[in-house]
C-alpha positions as CSV (number, residue, x, y, z in Angstrom):
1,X,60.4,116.7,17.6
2,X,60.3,119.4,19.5
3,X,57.3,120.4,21.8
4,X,55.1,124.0,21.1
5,X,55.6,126.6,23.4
6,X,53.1,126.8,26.8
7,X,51.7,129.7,25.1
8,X,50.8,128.5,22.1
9,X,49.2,125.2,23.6
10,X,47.1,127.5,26.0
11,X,46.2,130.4,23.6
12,X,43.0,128.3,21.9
13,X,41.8,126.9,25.5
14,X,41.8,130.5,27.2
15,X,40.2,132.1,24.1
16,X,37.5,129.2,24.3
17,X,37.2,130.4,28.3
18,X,37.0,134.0,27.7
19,X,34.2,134.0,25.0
20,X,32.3,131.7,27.0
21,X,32.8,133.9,29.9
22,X,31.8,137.2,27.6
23,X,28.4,135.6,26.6
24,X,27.8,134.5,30.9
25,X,28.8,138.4,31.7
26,X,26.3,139.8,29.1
27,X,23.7,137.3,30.1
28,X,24.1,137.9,33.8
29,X,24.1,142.0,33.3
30,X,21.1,141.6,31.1
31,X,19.4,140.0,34.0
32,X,20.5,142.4,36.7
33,X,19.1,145.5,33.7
34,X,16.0,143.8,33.5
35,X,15.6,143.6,37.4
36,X,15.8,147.2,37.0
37,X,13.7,148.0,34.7
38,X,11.2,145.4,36.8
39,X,11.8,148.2,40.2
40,X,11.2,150.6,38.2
41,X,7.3,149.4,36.9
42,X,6.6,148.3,40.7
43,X,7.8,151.5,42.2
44,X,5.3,152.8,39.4
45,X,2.5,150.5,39.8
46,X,2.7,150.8,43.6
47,X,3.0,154.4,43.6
48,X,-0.3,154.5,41.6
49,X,-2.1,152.4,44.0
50,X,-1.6,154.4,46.4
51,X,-2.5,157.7,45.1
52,X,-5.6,155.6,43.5
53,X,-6.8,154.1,46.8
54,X,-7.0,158.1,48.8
55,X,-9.0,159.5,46.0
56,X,-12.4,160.1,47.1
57,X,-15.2,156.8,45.8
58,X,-17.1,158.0,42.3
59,X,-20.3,156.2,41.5
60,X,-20.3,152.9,39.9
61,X,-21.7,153.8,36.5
62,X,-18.2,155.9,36.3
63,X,-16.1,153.1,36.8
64,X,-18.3,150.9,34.9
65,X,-18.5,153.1,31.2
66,X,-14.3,153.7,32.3
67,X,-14.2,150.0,31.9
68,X,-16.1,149.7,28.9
69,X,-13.7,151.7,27.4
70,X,-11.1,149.9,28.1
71,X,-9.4,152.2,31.0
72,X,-7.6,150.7,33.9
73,X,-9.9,150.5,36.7
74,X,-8.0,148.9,39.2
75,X,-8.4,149.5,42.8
76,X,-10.2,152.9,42.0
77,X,-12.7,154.0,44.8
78,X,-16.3,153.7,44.2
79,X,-19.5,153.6,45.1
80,X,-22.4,150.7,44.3
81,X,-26.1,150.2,45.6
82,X,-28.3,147.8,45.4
83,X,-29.8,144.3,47.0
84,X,-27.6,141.7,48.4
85,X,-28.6,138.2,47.3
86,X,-27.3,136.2,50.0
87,X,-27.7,132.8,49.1
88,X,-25.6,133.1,46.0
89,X,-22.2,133.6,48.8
90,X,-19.6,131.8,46.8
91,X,-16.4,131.4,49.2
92,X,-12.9,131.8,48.4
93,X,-10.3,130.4,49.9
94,X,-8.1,132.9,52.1
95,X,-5.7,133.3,54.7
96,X,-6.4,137.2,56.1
97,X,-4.6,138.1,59.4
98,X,-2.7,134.6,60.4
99,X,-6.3,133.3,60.1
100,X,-7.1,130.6,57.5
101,X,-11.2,130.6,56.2
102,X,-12.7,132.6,53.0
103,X,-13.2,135.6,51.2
104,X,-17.7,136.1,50.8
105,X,-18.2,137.2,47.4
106,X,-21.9,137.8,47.5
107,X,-24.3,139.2,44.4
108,X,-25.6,142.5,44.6
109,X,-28.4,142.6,42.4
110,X,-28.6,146.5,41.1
111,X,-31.8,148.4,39.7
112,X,-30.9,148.0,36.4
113,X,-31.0,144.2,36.6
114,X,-27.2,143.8,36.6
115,X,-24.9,141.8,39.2
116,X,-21.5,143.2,40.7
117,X,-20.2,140.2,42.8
118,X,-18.6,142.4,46.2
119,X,-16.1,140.9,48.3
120,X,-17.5,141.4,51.9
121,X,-14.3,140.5,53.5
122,X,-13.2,137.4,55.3
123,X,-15.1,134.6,57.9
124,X,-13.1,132.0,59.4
125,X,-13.6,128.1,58.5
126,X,-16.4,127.9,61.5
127,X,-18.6,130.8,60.3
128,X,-18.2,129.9,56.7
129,X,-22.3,129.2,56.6
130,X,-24.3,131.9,56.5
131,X,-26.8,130.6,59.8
132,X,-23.8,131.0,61.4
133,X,-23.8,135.3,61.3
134,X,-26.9,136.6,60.7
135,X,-26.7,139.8,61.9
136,X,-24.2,140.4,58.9
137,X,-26.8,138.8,56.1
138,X,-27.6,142.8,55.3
139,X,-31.5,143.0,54.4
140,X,-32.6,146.0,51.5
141,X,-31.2,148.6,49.6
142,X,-27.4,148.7,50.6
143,X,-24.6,151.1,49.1
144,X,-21.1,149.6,49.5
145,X,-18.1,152.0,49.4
146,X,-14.7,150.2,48.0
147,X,-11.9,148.8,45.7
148,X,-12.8,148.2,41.6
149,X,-11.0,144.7,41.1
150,X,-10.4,143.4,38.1
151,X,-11.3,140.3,36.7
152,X,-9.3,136.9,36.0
153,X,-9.1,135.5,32.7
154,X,-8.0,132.3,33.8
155,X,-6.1,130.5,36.3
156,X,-3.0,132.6,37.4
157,X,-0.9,129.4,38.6
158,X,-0.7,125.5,37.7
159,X,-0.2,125.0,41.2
160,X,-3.5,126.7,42.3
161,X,-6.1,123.5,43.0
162,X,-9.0,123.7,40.8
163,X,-12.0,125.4,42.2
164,X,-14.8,123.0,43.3
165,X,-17.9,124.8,42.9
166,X,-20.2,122.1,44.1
167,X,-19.0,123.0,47.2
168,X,-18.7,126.6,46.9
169,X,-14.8,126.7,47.3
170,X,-13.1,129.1,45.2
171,X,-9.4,129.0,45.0
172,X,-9.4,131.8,42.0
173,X,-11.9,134.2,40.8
174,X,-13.5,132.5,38.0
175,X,-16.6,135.4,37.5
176,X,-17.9,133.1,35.4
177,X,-18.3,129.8,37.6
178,X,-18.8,132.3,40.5
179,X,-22.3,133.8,38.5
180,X,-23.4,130.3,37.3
181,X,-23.6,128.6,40.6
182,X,-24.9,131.6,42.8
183,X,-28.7,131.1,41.5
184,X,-29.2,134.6,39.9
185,X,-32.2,135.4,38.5
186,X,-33.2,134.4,34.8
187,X,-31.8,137.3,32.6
188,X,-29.1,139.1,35.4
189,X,-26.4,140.5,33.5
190,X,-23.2,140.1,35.4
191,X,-20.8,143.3,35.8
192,X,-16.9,142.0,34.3
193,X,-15.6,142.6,37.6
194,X,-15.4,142.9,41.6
195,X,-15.5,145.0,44.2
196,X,-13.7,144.6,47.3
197,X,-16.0,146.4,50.5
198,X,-13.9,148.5,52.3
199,X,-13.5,147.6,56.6
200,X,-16.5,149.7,57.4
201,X,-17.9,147.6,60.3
202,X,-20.9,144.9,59.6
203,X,-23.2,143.9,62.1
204,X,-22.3,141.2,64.8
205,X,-18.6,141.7,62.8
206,X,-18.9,139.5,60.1
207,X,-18.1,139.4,57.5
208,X,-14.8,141.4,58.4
209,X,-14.3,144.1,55.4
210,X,-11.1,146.1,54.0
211,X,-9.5,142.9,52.5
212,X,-7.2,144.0,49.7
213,X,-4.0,143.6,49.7
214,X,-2.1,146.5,48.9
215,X,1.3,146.2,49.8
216,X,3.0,144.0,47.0
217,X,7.0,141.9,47.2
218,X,9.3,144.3,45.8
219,X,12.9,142.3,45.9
220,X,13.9,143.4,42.6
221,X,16.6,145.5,44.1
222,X,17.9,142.8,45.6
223,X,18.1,140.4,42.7
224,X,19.5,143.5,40.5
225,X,22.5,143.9,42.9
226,X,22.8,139.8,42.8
227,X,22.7,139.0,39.4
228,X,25.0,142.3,38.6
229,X,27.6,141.0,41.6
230,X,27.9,137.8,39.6
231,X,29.1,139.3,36.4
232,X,31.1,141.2,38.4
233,X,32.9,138.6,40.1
234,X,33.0,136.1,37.2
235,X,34.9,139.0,35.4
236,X,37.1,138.9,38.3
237,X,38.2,135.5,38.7
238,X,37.9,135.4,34.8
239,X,40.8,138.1,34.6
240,X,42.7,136.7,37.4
241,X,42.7,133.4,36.0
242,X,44.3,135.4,32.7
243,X,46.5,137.0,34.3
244,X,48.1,133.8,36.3
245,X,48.6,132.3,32.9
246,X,50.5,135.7,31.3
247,X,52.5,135.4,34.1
248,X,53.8,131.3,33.6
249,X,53.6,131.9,29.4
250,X,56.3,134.8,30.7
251,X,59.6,133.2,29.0
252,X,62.0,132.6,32.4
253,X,65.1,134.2,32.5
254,X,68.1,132.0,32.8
């Protein structure tokens, strides 16, 4: 019997190859497209941040009816007075400057009966109780200049420990757990989200303000270029591959 040509015992096995090569190209450059459309919405969303955090602070009520209606208020500027309630601190968890210690989220109880918990900026681990910095436990009518933050619906990460409330430690901004264990009065309404204080100096230093971070990862170019460099060099050794096997299916000359 004699044997089928090198050709025709190949031709099924390389067409196997190439198609399964054809659906890893199109997945890889669909990966390295959507890394670019991903530059493109944090070029965007950084780009807006910054224009947002120059504008000039507008008063609170502003922001507040802007979120009621659903606008994005996200690190717009504004303006908020009222009394800080001191003992309802709730601390979260924070790492600001190389330094490990918290975040002070503290009530401020407005005229109109309402809440808005502000993020005074960070203490370390030693001056995490209040006794401990005084001077900065701000007495009366206060207005705080800074960043509208937006609220959490719920844990960003599995990998985040759960807060612990009973100790006042905070490892995400649950509004809600925040409000029920800071001992506001009967009947305060609580405002749907935060304000980070801006680093206009408090008394003896602490709590140290301006907080926010601003600057954001933006590697997508990087894993663009990567995941379009694959499909480019799998459709390289894919059609050298091809080609070495053209060249021995080539019928020899005597």
């Amino acid at each position: 019997m004699n044997e089928a040509p090198t050709s025709a015992r190949t031709a099924p096995a390389a067409w196997k190859v190439v198609l399964a090569a054809l659906v890893l190209f199109a997945f890889l450059c669909a990966l390295g497209v959507w890394q670019v459309q991903r530059l493109a919405w944090k070029e965007g969303l950084l780009a807006t941040i910054e224009e947002r955090i120059h504008r000039p602070p507008v008063p609170f009520r502003d922001i507040l009816a802007a979120h009621d209606d659903g606008q994005d208020i996200e690190y717009l500027p504004v303006s908020v007075s009222g009394t800080f309630l001191h003992s309802g601190e709730r601390h979260f968890f924070a790492t600001w400057k190389g330094a490990s210690g918290y975040f002070v989220y503290t009530p401020l109880l407005r005229a109109d009966g309402s809440a808005v918990f502000v993020n005074r900026g960070f203490v370390p681990f030693d001056r995490k109780p209040a006794a401990t910095r005084g001077e900065g436990q701000l007495a009366g009518k206060v207005t705080v200049t800074g960043l509208a933050r937006d609220r959490l619906a719920q844990k960003p990460s599995s990998i985040l420990p759960d807060n612990e409330p009973a100790k006042n430690i905070f490892y995400w901004k649950d509004i809600e757990a925040m409000a029920a264990t800071a001992g506001l009065p009967d009947g305060t309404g609580i405002v749907p989200f935060f304000v980070d204080a801006d680093d206009s100096p408090n008394p003896g230093g602490l709590p140290a303000g301006g907080v926010t971070l601003i600057s954001m990862p933006n590697n997508h170019l990087q894993y663009a270029v990567t995941w379009f460099g694959l499909a480019a060099a799998l459709a390289g050794v894919v059609g050298v591959w091809l080609l070495r096997i053209r060249r021995e299916d080539r019928p020899r000359r005597p």
